[in-house]
C-alpha positions as CSV (number, residue, x, y, z in Angstrom):
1,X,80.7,109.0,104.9
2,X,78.4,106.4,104.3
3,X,79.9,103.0,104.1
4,X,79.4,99.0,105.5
5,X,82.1,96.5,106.5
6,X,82.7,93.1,105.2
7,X,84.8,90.4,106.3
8,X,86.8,89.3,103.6
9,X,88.9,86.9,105.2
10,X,90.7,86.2,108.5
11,X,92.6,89.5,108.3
12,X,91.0,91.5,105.7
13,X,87.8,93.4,105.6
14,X,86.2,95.6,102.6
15,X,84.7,98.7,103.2
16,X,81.8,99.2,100.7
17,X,80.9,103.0,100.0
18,X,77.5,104.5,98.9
19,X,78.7,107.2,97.0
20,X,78.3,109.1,93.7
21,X,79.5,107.2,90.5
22,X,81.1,110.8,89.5
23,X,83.1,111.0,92.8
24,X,83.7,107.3,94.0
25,X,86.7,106.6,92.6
26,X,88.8,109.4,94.0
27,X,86.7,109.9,97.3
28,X,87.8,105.9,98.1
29,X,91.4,106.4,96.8
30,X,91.3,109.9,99.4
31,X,90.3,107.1,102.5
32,X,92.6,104.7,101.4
33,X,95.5,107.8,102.0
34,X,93.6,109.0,105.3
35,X,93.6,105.4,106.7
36,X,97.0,104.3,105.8
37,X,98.6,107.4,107.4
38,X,96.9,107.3,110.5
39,X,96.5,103.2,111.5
40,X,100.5,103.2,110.1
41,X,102.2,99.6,110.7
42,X,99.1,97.8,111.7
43,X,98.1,97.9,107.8
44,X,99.7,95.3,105.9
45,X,98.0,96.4,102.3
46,X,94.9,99.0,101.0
47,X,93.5,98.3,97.8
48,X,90.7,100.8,96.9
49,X,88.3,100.2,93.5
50,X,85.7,102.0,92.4
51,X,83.2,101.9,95.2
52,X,84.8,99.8,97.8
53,X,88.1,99.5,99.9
54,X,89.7,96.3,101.2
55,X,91.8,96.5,104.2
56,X,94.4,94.1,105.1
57,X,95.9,94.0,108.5
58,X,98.4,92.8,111.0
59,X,96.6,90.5,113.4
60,X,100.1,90.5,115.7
61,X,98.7,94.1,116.3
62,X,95.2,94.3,115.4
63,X,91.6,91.6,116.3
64,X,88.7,92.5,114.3
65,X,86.3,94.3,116.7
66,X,89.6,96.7,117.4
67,X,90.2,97.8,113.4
68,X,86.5,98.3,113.2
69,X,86.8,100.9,115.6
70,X,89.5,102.7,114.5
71,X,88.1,103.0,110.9
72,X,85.2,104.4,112.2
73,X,86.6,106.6,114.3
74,X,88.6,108.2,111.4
75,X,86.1,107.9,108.8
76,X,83.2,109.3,110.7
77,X,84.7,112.1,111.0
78,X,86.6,112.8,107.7
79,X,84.9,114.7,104.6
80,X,86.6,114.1,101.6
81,X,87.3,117.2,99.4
82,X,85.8,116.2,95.5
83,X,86.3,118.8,94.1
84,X,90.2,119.1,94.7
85,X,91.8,117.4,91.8
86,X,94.2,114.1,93.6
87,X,97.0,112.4,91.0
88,X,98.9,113.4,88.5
89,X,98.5,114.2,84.6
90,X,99.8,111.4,83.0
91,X,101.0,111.4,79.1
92,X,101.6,107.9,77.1
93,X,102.8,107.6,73.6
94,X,100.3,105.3,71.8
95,X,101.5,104.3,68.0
96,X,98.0,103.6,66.4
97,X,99.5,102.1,63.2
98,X,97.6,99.0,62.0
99,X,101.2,96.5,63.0
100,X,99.9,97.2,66.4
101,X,95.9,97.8,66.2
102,X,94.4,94.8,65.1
103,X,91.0,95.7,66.1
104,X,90.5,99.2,64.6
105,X,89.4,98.4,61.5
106,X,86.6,96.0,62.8
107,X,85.8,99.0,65.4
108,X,85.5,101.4,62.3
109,X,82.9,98.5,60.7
110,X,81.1,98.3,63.9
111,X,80.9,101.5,65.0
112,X,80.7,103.6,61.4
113,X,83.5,105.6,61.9
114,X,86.5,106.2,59.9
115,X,89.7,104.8,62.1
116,X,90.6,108.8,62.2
117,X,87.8,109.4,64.2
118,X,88.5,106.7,66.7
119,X,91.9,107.9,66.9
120,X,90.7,111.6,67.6
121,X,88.3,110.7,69.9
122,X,90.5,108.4,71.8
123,X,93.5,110.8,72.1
124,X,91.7,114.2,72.7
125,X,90.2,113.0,75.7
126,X,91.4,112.3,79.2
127,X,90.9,109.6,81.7
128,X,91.0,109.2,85.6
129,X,92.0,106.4,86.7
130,X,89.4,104.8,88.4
131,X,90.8,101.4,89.9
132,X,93.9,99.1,89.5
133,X,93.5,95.6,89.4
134,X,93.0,92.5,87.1
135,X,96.4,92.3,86.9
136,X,99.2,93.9,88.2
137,X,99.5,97.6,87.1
138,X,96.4,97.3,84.9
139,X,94.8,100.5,84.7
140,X,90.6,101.2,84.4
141,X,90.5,104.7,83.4
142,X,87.1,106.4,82.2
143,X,85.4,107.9,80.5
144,X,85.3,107.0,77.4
145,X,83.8,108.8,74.8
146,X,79.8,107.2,73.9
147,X,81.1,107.3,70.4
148,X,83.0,103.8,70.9
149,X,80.9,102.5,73.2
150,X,81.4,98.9,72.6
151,X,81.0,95.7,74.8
152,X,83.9,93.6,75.3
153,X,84.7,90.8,72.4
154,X,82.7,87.9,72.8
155,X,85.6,85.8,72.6
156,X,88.5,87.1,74.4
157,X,92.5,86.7,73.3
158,X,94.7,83.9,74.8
159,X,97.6,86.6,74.5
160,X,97.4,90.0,74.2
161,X,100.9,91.8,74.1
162,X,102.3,94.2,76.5
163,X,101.8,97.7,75.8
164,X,98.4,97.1,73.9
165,X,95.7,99.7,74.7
166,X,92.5,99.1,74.3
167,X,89.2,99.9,74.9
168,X,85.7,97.7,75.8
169,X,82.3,99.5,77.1
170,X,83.1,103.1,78.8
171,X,86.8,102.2,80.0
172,X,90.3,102.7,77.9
173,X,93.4,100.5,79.4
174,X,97.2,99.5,78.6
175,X,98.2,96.0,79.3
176,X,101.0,96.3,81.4
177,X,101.9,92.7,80.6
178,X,101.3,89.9,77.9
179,X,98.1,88.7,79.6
180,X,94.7,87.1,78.0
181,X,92.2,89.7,77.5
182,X,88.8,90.5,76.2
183,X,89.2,94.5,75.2
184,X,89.8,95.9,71.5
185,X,93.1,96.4,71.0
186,X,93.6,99.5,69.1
187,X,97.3,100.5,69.6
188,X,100.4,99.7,71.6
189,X,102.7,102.2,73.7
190,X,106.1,101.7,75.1
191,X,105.7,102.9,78.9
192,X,106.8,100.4,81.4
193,X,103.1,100.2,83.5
194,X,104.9,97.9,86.2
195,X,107.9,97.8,87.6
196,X,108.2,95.2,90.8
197,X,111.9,97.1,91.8
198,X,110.2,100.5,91.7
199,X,108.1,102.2,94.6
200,X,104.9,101.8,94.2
201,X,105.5,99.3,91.2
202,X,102.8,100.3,89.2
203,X,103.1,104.0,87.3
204,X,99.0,104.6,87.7
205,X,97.3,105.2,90.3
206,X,93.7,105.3,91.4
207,X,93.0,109.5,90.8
208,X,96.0,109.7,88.0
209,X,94.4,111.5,85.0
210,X,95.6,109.9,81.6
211,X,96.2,111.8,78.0
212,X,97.6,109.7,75.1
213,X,99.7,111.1,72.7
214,X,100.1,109.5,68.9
215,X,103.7,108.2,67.9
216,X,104.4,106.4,64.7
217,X,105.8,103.0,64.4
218,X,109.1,103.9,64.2
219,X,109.1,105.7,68.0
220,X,107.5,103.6,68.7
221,X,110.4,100.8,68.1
222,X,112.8,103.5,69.3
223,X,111.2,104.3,72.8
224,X,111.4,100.0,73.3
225,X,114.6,99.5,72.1
């Protein structure tokens, strides 16, 4: 694989990939696996995104110029397999009612679609998740149908609530928590996206491929009570 290292702080560096768009996501989440399993303790954390991988270690067992070397002697030699699906399928209730989408009706506008057709188009597709980050347990997952292709709002929300799902440009998302945010909100579900007691925390993960399934108001209120 070709990649380049970057320092990224006194015991980090970030591992930037030259890969496919199509494959980079779950080619980077398959190093991130390789690497943790075979430098074991001396990692302290592996975050991958969509083309790059940062790598923090334990400088009680590890210098620089020694972690260098071991990445490349495991990545050098290892061939991810793309074309083996990695993750789960993943289902989430979304309630789509206007009480929880305050931006479909301005997306209909925009876009000249009825608000059925967004909802078809959002929840007849599915997603891999593509990276994890922004904030805890936050979710990018493409691809989004080029029918609601849309760039994200101008002015973002102080507070969006948790549960929302929205979309903005190619990407759908849940916010896992109240959070500001500059997506269109078009429904909320009741899934927990991050629990700090659970392991891992965070229910997505990088190669996770994402369905949603329409709920009405009322499950919806039942699945968060």
């Amino acid at each position: 694989m070709r990649y380049r290292v970057e320092v990224a702080g006194v015991d980090s560096l970030l591992l930037r990939f030259d890969l496919p768009a199509e494959q980079a996501a779950i080619s980077v989440a398959a190093c991130a696996d390789q690497l943790k399993s075979r430098l074991g303790s001396s990692v302290i954390d592996l975050i991958p995104a969509y083309n790059s991988l940062l790598i923090t270690y334990d400088l009680m067992q590890l210098d620089d110029p020694t972690i260098r070397q071991q990445i490349a002697a495991i990545l050098d030699q290892y061939i991810p397999d793309t074309d083996q699906e990695t993750g789960r399928r993943i289902k989430i209730p979304v309630c789509y009612e206007p009480e929880f989408a305050p931006d479909l009706a301005v997306i209909s506008s925009q876009l000249s679609l009825p608000v059925a057709d967004i909802i078809e188009l959002h929840c007849t597709a599915e997603y891999e998740v593509q990276a994890v980050g922004f904030a805890p347990g936050f979710a990018y997952m493409g691809t989004l149908s080029e029918r609601l292709l849309l760039p994200r709002k101008a002015t973002p929300r102080v507070e969006v609530p948790a549960g929302s799902v929205a979309i903005a440009e190619r990407q759908t998302a849940v916010y896992p928590q109240a959070s500001p945010g500059g997506w269109w909100l078009i429904g909320r579900s009741p899934v927990t996206l991050f629990d700090a007691q659970s392991e891992p925390p965070g229910l997505l993960q990088v190669g996770d491929r994402v369905s949603f399934e329409p709920i009405s108001a009322a499950e919806l209120k039942r699945l968060q009570s």
